[in-house]
C-alpha positions in Angstrom: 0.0 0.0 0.0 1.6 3.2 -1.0 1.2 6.7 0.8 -1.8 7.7 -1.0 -4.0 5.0 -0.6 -3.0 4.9 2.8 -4.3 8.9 2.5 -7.4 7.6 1.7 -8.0 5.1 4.0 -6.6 7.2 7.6 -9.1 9.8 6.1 -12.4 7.9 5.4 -11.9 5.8 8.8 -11.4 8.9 10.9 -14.0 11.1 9.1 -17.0 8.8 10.9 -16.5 9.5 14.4 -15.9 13.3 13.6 -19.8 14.3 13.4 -20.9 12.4 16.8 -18.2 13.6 18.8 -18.7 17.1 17.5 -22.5 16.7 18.3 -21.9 16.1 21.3 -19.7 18.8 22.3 -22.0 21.3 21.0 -25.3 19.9 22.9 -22.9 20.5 26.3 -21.6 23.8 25.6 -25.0 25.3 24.1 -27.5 24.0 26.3 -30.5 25.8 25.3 -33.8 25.2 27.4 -35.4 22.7 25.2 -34.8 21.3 21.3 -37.9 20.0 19.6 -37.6 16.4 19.3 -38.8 16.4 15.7 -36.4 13.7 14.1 -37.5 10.8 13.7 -33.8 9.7 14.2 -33.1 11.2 16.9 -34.7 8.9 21.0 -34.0 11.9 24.3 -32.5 10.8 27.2 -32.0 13.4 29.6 -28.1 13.5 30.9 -27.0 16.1 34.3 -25.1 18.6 33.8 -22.0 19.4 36.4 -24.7 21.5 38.4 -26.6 18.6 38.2 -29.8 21.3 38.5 -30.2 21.2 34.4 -30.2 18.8 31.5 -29.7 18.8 27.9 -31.3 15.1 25.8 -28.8 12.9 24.7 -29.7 11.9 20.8 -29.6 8.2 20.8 -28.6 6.9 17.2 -30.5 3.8 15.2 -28.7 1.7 12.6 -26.9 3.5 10.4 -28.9 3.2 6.9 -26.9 3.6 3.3 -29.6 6.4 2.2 -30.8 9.0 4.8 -34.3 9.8 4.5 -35.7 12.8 2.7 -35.0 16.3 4.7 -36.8 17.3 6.9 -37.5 20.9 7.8 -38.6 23.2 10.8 -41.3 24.6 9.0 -39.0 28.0 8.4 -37.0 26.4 5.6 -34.5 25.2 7.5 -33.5 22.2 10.0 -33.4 22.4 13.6 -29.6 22.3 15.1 -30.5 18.7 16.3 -32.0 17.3 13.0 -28.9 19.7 11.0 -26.1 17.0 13.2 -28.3 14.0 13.2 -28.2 14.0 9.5 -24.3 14.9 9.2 -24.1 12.0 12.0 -26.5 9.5 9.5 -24.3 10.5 6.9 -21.2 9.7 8.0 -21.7 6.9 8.9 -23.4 5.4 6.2 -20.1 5.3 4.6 -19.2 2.9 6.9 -21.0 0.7 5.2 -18.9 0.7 1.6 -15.6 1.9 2.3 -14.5 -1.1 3.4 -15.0 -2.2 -0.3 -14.0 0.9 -1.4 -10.5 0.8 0.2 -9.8 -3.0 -0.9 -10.1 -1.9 -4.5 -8.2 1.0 -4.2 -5.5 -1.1 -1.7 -5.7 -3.9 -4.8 -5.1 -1.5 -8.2 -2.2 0.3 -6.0 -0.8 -3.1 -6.0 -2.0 -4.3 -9.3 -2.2 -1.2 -11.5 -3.4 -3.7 -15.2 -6.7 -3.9 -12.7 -7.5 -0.1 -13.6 -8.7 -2.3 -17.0 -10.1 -5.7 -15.0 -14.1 -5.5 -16.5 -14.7 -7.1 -12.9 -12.6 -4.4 -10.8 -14.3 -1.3 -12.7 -18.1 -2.1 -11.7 -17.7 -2.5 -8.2 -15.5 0.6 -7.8 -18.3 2.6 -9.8 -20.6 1.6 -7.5 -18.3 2.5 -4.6 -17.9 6.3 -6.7 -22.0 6.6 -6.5 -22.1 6.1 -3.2 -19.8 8.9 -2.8 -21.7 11.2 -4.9 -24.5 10.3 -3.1 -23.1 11.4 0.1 -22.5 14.6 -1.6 -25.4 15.4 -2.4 -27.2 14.7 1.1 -24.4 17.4 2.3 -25.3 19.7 -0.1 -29.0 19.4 0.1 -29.5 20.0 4.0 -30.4 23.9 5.3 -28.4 24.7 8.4 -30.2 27.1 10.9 -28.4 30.1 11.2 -26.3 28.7 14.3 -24.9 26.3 12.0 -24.2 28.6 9.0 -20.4 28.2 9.2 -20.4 24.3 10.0 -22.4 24.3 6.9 -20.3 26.1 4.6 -17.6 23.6 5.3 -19.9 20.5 4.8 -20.3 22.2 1.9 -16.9 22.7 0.7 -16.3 19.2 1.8 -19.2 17.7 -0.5 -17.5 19.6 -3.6 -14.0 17.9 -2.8 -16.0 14.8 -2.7 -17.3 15.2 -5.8 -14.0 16.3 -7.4 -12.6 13.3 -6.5 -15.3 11.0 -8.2 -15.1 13.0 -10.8 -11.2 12.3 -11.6 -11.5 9.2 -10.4 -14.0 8.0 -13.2 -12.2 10.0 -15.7 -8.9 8.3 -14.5 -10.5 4.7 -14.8 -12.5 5.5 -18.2 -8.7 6.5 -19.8 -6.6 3.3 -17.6 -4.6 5.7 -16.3 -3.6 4.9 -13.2 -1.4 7.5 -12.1 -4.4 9.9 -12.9 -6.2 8.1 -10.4 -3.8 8.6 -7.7 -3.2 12.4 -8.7 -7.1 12.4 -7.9 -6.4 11.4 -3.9 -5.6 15.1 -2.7 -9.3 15.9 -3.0 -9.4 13.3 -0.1 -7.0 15.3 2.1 -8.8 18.3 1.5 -11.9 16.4 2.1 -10.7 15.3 5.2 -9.6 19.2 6.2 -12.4 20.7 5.6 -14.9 17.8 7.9 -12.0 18.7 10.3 -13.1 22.6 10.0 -16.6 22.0 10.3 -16.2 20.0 13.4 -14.0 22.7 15.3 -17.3 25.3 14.0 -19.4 23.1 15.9 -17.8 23.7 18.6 -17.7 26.9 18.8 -21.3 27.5 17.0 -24.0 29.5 19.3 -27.6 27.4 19.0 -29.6 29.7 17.2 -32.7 27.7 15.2 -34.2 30.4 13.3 -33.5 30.8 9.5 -31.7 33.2 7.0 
C-alpha cells in the first residue's frame, strides 16, 4: 500500500467518528432550554449537567442506513440544530457501510495497476464512486439554521471535494490511467480538512434555530 492509498484510507476511517463527537460537544456547551424532538432519528435521554440542576437530551442513534431519509424541515425552511447534526451523523456513517470495499479496490489497483482495465474491478469501484456522490449530495441538500451557518459552509466545501474526487477518479478509470487516479487522492486530504473545520465550528457554533 503506497502513501496515498494509505491517504485515503486514515481519512475515510477517521471522518466517521468526527460528526458524533462534534454533536456532542455542541449539545454540552450550548445548552439551550429545550430542542424539539422532531427527528424521527433522533430517541431523548435526559443526561445532568456538572450542576446537576439542568439537562440537555442525549440523541440516541439507530442503525446506520446507506440512504438517509428525505429532509426534513422546521417549518421555516431550515433544519433544527439537532436534525442539521443527526443527518451529518447518519451521513457519516453510512459510509461505513462501503468503504471497506471501497479501500480494498483501491488497496488492490495500488498493488495491481493492469486492474484499472479488470471488467470485474471497474463495476464494483463505480458503485463505490456513487455512493460517494450520493453522500454529496445529502451534504449539499441540508439547510443549516443560522447557528450552523459556518459548519455548513464547510460541509459544503467538503461535498465539492467529494465530488471532485469522483469525478477524476472515473475519468482516470474511463482512460486506464492509473497515475491519474492517484493524482485524484488530494481531494481526499482536502476532504478530510475541511470535515476537520466544520467539526471545530461546531464547537464553537452558538444554538440559534431560526432561519436566513
Amino acid at each position: 500500500m503506497n502513501k496515498n492509498t494509505a491517504t485515503i484510507i486514515i481519512s475515510l476511517l477517521g471522518i466517521c467518528a468526527i460528526s458524533l463527537v462534534a454533536l456532542l460537544v455542541y449539545v454540552m456547551i450550548s445548552a439551550p432550554p429545550s430542542f424539539p424532538a422532531t427527528s424521527s432519528f433522533i430517541q431523548s435521554t435526559p443526561i445532568a449537567l456538572v450542576d446537576q440542576s439542568q439537562s440537555v437530551p442525549q440523541p440516541t442513534f439507530t442503525a446506520t442506513p446507506t440512504l438517509v431519509a428525505a429532509v426534513q424541515t422546521n417549518g421555516k425552511g431550515c433544519l433544527t440544530s439537532l436534525d442539521y447534526l443527526n443527518k451529518i451523523e447518519l451521513i457519516a456513517g453510512g459510509w461505513e457501510e462501503f468503504t471497506p470495499d471501497f479501500i480494498d479496490l483501491m488497496d488492490k489497483v495500488d498493488k495491481n495497476p493492469n486492474l484499472i482495465s479488470d471488467p470485474s474491478w471497474q463495476p464494483r469501484m463505480e458503485i463505490d464512486l456513487a455512493k460517494f456522490d450520493k453522500s454529496a449530495g445529502q451534504l449539499q441538500a441540508l439547510k443549516a439554521p443560522r447557528g450552523l451557518l459556518k459548519v455548513d459552509a464547510q460541509y459544503k466545501l467538503a461535498a465539492a471535494e467529494l465530488l471532485a474526487f469522483t469525478s477524476d477518479a472515473r475519468e482516470a478509470i474511463q482512460k486506464q490511467d492509473i497515475d491519474a487516479l492517484k493524482i485524484s487522492n488530494p481531494h481526499m486530504d482536502n476532504f478530510k480538512n475541511y470535515m476537520d473545520k466544520a467539526n471545530s465550528a461546531i464547537k464553537a457554533a452558538k444554538y440559534d434555530d431560526t432561519c436566513e
